[in-house]
C-alpha positions as CSV (number, residue, x, y, z in Angstrom):
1,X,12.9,-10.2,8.2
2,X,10.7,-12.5,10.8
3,X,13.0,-10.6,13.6
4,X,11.8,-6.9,11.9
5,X,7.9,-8.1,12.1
6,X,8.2,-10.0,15.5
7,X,9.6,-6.4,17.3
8,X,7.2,-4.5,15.1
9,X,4.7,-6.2,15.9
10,X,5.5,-5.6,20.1
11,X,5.4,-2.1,19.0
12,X,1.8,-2.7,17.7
13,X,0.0,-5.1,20.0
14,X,-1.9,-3.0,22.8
15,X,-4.7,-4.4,24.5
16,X,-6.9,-1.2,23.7
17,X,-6.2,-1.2,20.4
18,X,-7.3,-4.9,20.1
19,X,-10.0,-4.4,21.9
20,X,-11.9,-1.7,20.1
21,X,-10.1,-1.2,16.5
22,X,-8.5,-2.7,13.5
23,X,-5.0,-2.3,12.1
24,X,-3.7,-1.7,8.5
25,X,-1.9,-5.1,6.9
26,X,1.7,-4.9,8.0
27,X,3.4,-3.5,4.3
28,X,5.3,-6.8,4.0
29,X,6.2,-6.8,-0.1
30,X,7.8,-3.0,0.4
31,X,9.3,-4.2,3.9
32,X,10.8,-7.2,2.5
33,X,11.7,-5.3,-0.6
34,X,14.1,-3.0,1.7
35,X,15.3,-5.4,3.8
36,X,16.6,-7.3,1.4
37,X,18.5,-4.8,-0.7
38,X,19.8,-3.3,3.1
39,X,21.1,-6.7,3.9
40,X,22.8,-7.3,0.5
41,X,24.2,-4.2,0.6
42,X,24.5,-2.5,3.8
43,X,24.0,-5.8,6.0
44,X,24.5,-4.0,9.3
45,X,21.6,-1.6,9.1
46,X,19.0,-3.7,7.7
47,X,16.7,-4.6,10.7
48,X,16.9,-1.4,12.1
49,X,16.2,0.6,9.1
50,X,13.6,-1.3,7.9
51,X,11.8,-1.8,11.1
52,X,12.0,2.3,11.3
53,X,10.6,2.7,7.4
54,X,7.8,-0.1,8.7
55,X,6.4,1.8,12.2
56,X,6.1,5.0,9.6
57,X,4.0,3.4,7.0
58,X,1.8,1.9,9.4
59,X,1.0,5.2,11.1
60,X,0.1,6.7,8.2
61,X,-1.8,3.7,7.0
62,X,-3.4,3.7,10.3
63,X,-4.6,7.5,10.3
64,X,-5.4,6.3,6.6
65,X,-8.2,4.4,7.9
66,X,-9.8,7.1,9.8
67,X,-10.5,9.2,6.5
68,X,-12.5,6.5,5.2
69,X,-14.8,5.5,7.9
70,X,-17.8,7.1,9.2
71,X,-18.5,7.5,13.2
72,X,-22.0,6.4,13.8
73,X,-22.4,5.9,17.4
74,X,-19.7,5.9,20.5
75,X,-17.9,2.3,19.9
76,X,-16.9,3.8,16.2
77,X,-16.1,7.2,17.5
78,X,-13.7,5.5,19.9
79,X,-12.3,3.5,17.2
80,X,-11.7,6.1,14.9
81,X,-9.9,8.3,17.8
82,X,-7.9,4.9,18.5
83,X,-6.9,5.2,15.0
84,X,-5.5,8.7,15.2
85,X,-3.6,8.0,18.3
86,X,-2.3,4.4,17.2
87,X,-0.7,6.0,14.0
88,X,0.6,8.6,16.1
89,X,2.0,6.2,18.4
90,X,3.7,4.3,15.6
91,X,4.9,7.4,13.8
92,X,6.5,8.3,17.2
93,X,8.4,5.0,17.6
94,X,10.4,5.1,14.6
95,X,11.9,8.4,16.2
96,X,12.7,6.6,19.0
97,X,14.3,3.5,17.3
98,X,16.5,5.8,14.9
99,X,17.2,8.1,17.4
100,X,18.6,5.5,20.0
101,X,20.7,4.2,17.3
102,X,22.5,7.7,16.6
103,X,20.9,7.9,13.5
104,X,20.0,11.2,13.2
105,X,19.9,11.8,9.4
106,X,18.0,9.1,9.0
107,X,15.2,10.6,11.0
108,X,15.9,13.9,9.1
109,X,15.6,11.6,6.1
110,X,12.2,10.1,6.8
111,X,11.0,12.9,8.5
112,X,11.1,14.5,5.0
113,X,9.5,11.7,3.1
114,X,6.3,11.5,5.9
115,X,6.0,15.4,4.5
116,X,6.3,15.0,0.9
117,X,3.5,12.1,1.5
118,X,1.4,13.8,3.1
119,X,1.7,16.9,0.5
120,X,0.8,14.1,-1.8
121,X,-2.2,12.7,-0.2
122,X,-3.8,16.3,0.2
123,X,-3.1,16.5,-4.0
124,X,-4.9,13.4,-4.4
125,X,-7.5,13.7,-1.5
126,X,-8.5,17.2,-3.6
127,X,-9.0,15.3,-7.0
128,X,-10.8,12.1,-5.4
129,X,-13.6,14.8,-4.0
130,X,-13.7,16.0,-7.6
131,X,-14.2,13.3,-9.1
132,X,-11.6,13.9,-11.8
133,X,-9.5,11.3,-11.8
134,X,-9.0,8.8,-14.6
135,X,-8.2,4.9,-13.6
136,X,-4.6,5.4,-14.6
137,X,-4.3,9.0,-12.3
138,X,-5.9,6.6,-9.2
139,X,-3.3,3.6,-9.7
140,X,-0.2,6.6,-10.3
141,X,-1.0,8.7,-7.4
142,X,-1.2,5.5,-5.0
143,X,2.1,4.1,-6.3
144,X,3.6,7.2,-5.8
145,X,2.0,7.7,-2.1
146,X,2.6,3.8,-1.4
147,X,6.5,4.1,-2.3
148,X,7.7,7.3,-0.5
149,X,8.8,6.6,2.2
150,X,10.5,3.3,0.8
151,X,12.1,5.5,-2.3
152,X,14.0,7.7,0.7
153,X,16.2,4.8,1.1
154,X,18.1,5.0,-2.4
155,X,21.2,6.9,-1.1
156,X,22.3,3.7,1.0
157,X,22.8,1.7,-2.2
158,X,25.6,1.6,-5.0
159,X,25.5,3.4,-7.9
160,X,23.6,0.6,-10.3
161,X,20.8,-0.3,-7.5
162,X,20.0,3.1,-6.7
163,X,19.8,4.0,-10.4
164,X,16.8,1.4,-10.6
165,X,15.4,1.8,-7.0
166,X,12.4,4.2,-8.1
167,X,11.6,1.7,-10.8
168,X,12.0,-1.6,-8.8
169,X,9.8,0.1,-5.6
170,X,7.2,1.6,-7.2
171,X,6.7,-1.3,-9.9
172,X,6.3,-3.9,-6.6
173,X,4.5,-1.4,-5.2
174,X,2.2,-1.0,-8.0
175,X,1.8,-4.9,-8.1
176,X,1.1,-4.9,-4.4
177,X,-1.7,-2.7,-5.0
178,X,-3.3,-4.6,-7.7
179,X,-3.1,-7.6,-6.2
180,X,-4.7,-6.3,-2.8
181,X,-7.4,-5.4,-5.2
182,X,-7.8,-8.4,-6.8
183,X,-8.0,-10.6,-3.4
184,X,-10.4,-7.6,-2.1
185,X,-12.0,-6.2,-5.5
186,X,-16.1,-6.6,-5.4
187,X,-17.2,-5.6,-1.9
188,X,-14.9,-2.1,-2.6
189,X,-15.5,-1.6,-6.5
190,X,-18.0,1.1,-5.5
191,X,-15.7,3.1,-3.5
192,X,-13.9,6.1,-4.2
193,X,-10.8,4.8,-2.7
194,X,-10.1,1.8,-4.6
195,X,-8.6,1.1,-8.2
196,X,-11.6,-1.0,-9.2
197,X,-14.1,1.8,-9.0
198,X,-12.4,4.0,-11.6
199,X,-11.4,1.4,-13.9
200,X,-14.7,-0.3,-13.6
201,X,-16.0,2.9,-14.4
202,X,-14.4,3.3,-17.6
203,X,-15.2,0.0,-18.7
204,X,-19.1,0.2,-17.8
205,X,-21.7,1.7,-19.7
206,X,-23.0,5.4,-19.0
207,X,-26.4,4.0,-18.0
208,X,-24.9,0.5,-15.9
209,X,-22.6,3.1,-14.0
210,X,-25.6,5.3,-12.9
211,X,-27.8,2.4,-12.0
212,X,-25.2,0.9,-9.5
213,X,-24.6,4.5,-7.9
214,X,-28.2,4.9,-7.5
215,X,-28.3,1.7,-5.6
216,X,-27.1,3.2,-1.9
217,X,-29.2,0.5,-0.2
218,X,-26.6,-2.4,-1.2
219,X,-23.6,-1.4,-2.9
220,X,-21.9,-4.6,-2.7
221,X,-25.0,-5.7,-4.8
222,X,-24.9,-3.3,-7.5
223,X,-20.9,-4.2,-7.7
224,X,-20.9,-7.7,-8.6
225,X,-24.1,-7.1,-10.7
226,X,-21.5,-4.7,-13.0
227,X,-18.2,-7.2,-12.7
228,X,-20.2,-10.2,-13.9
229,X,-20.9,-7.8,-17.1
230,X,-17.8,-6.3,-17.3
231,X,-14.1,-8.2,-16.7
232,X,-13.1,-6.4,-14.4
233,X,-10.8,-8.9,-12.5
234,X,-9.5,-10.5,-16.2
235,X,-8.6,-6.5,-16.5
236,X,-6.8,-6.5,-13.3
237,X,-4.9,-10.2,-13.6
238,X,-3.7,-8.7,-16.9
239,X,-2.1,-5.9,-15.7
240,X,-0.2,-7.9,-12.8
241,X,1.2,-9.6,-15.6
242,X,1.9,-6.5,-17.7
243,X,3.6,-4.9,-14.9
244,X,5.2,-7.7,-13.4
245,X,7.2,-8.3,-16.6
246,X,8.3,-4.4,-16.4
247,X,9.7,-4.9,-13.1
248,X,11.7,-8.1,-13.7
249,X,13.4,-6.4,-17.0
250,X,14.7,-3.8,-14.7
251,X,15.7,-6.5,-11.9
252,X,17.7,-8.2,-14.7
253,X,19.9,-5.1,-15.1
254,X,21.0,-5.2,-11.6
255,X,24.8,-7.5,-11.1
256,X,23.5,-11.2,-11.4
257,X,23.4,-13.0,-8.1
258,X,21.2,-13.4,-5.1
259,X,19.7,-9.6,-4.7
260,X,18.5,-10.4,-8.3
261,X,17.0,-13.7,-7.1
262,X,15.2,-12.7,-3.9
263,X,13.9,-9.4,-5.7
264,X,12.4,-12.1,-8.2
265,X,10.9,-14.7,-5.1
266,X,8.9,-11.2,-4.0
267,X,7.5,-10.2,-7.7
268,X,6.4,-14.5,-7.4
269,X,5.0,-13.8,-4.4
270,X,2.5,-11.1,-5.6
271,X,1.8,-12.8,-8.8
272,X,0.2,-15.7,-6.6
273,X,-2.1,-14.1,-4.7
274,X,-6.0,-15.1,-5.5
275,X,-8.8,-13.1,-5.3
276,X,-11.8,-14.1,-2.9
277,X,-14.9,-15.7,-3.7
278,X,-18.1,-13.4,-3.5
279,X,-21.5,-14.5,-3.2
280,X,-23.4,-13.9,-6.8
281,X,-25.7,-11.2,-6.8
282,X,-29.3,-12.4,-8.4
């Protein structure tokens, strides 16, 4: 896997890039998660596949990162173009890779998963402008957006692996995105796009929840004032656990041996991951 990130990440490093924007995190758990059942399985197409599925989800993670910020002068104009043409540029490498490597139905293959995400982005886009989501519809939409392009793979696997494929990938992927939370979860509980908000906002009060909206000047305030009140982060912690134990009942299922084990080191890996310290709000 090192060798998939190291020519990844040659891809990905350009000095104007660098210089004037940020990047998405590299989608390691879902990464590793393929290249491990590709090299158990169909060891001779595990770097290259997985270094295609990786350039994809980073492009659209990357022209993810343009919807949520706001342009306010010419450095963060540039940066959100940079973003549109990074993702671009990432998306167009995995053609390349596959391509090179005579695998044309692959492309075909991922080509159709970057549509049905996107058709699924607009879907949830729509709802998160309307406000109508519940906590659960946030985390299942995500999931599902999250483990596309990953799920695409299933047909390289035997029979029993690719019966529990959907379950495995979108249960670490549904970990992954808790525990990105949890590390993450106070300075973002007041945003639209992010888990915390909805849940939070079930667990609040009617008239705790207005307050904190009404506070514009310092969101960040207004969020810690409402998850010192309400255990948000206990809520979270509890559902890694929940889920976690889902996942490993259907890992068990799978033939007994090392693709078992090294599914089971990556469900450990998530289930270790500690949130950050905040300062108190007064």
């Amino acid at each position: 896997m090192k060798s998939v990130i190291n020519t990844a990440n040659k891809y990905m490093k350009h000095d104007m890039i660098e210089q004037h924007t940020e990047l998405p995190e590299f989608p390691h758990i879902r990464s590793q998660l393929l290249y491990t059942c590709l090299r158990h399985e169909v060891p001779e197409r595990e770097e290259l596949f997985t270094l295609a599925a990786s350039l994809v989800q980073m492009g659209l993670d990357t022209h993810d990162m343009v919807e949520l910020e706001q342009g306010k002068n010419m450095q963060e104009m540039r940066a959100k173009q940079l973003k549109v043409l990074a993702g671009d540029y990432f998306s167009s490498r995995f053609y390349q890779v596959l391509s090179s490597a005579g695998q044309i139905e692959t492309v075909r293959q991922l080509s159709s998963a970057i549509c049905e995400v996107n058709r699924l982005k607009i879907n949830f886009y729509q709802k998160l402008k309307q406000l109508t989501l519940t906590a659960e519809d946030y985390l299942n939409h995500s999931v599902q957006i999250r483990s596309q392009l990953y799920l695409s793979f299933a047909g390289c696997f035997s029979s029993k692996l690719r019966n529990s494929w959907q379950d495995i990938v979108t249960g670490l992927s549904r970990l992954e995105l808790l525990q990105h939370e949890i590390h993450t979860h106070t300075p973002y509980v007041m945003q639209t796009r992010s888990y915390g908000y909805w849940k939070l906002k079930e667990m609040a009060s009617e008239q705790d929840w207005r307050q904190a909206e009404e506070e514009e000047s310092d969101p960040s305030q207004a969020a810690l004032r409402l998850t010192n009140k309400y255990p948000l982060l206990s809520c979270l912690q509890d559902q890694v656990t929940h889920y976690w134990n889902e996942v490993n009942e259907k890992v068990k299922q799978l033939e007994p041996g090392a693709l078992v084990s090294d599914i089971q080191k990556l469900g450990q890996q998530l289930l270790q991951v500690q949130p950050r310290r905040h300062t108190q709000a007064q």
